[in-house]
C-alpha positions in Angstrom: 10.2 -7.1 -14.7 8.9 -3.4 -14.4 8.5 -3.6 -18.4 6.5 -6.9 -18.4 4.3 -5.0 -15.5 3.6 -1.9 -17.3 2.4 -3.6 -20.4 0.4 -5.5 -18.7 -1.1 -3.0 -17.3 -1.6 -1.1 -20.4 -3.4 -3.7 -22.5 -7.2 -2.8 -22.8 -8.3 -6.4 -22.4 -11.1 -7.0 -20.7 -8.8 -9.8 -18.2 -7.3 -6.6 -16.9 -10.2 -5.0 -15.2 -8.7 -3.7 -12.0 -6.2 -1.3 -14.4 -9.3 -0.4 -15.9 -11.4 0.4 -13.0 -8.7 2.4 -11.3 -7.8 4.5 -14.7 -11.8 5.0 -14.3 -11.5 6.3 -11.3 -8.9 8.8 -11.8 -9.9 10.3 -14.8 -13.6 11.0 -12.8 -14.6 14.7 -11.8 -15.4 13.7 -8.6 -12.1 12.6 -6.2 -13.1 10.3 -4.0 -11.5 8.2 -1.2 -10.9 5.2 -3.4 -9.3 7.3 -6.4 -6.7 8.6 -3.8 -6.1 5.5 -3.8 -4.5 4.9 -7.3 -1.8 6.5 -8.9 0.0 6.3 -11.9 3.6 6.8 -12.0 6.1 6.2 -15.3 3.4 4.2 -16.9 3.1 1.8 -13.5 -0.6 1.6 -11.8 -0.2 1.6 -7.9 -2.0 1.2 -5.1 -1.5 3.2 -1.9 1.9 3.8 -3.0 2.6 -0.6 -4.5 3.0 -1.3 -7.5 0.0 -3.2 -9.1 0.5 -6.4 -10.6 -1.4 -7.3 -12.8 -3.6 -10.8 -13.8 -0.7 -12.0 -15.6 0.5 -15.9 -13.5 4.0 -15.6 -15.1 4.1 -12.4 -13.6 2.9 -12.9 -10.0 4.4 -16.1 -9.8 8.0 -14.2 -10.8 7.3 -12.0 -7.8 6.8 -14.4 -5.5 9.4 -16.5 -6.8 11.9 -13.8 -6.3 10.9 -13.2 -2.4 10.6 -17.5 -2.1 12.9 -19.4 -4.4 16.1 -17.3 -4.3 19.2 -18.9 -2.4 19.1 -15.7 -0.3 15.2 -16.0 0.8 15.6 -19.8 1.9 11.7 -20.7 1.2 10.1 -18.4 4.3 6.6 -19.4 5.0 3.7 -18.0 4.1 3.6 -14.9 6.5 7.3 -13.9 5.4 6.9 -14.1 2.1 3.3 -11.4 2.1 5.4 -9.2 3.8 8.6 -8.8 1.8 5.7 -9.1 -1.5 3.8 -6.3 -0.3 6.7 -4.1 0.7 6.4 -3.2 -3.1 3.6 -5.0 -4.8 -0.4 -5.5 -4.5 -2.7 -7.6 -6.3 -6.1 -8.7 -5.1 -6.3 -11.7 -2.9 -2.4 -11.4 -3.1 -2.3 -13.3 0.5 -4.4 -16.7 -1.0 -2.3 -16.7 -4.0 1.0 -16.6 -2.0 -0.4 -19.1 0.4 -1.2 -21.6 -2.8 2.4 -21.1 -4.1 4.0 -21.6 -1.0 1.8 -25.1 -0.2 2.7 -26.3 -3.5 6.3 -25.8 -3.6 8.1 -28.8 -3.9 11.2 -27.9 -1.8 9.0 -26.8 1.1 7.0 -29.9 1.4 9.9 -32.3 1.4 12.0 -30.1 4.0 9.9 -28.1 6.4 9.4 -29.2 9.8 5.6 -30.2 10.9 5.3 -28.6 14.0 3.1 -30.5 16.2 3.2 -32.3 19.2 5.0 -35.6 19.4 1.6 -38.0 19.5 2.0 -39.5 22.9 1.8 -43.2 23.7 -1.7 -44.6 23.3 -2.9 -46.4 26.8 -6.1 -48.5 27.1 -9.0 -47.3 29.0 -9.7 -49.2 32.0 -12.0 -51.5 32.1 -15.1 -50.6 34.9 -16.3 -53.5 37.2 -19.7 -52.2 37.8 -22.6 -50.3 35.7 -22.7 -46.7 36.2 -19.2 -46.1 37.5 -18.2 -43.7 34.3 -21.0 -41.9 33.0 -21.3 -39.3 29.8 -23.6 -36.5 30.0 -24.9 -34.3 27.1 -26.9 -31.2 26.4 -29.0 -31.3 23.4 -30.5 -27.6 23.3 -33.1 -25.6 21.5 -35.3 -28.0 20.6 -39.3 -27.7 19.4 -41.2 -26.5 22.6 -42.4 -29.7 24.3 -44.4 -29.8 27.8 -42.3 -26.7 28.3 -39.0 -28.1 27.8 -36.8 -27.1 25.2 -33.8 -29.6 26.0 -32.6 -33.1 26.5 -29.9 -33.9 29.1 -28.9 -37.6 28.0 -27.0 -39.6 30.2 -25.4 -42.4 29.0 -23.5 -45.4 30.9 -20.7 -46.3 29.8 -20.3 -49.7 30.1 -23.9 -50.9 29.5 -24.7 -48.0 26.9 -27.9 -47.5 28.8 -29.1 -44.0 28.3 -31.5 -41.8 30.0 -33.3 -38.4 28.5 -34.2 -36.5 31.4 -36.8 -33.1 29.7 -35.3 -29.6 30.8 -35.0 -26.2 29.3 -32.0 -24.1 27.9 -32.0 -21.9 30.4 -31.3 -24.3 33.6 -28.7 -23.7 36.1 -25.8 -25.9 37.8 -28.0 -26.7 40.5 -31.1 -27.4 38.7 -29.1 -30.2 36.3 -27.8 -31.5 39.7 -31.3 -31.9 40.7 -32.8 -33.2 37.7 -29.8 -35.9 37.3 -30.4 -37.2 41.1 -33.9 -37.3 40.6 
């Protein structure tokens, strides 16, 4: 695998522009932080210390596949397998690509576990005798200036669906809602 790596790495094609960039950087005058960065060891490009893989899909899916699909690794999840990948490896957006192989493995979908909540047992709502028993109340905030007000407190029944819009402004307090609804 380290062979396939390394000439991938050293093909001048223009799909390899990350190898590129980094040889770039190292070969500049001027060290800076970011070509500290990269390395070059035994005809391997690293990064902080990983191996770079590069934009080669046989190749990063082989990686994954060896920290996923083995009978030893079981098919972690997502989180597992980024960590035992970047132990030793590092591509960009390396955690998206591992995320997209691990949803679309077969195995995994038919066996994991969804872990939620048992959905409970659905009861009806009760039905209200009178109007105005169960109300809803809403804020709708940062409106146009109006009359001064800036908001809408609607208040809505909910059997008859009657609703009243009572003017206020984003800034009102507990009390002063209190006051506006009883009035």
């Amino acid at each position: 695998m380290l062979r396939e790596i390394r000439q991938g790495n050293q093909k001048d094609n223009q799909k390899e522009l990350v190898a590129k960039v980094a040889r770039e950087l190292q070969q500049a005058l001027s060290k800076t932080v970011r070509s500290a960065e990269w390395s070059e060891d035994e005809g391997l490009l690293q990064f902080r210390g990983k191996i770079y893989v590069p934009q080669n899909s046989d190749l990063r899916r082989w990686v994954v596949s060896l920290c996923h699909d083995t009978k030893v690794a079981r098919h972690p999840g997502c989180w597992k397998i980024l960590e035992l990948v970047s132990r030793n490896y590092w591509w960009p957006q390396m955690s998206r690509y591992i995320r997209q192989y691990v949803s679309t493995c077969d195995l995994c979908l038919r066996i994991k576990l969804i872990r939620q909540a048992l959905v409970g047992e659905l009861h009806p709502l009760q039905i209200l005798d009178s109007r105005w028993d169960m109300l809803s109340v809403d804020f709708v905030v940062e409106l146009p200036l109006s009359s001064g007000h800036n908001a809408v407190i609607t208040v809505v029944d909910s059997v008859s669906k009657w609703a009243h819009f009572i003017p206020t402004h984003t800034t009102v307090t507990v009390e002063g809602t209190a006051q506006l609804f009883l009035h």
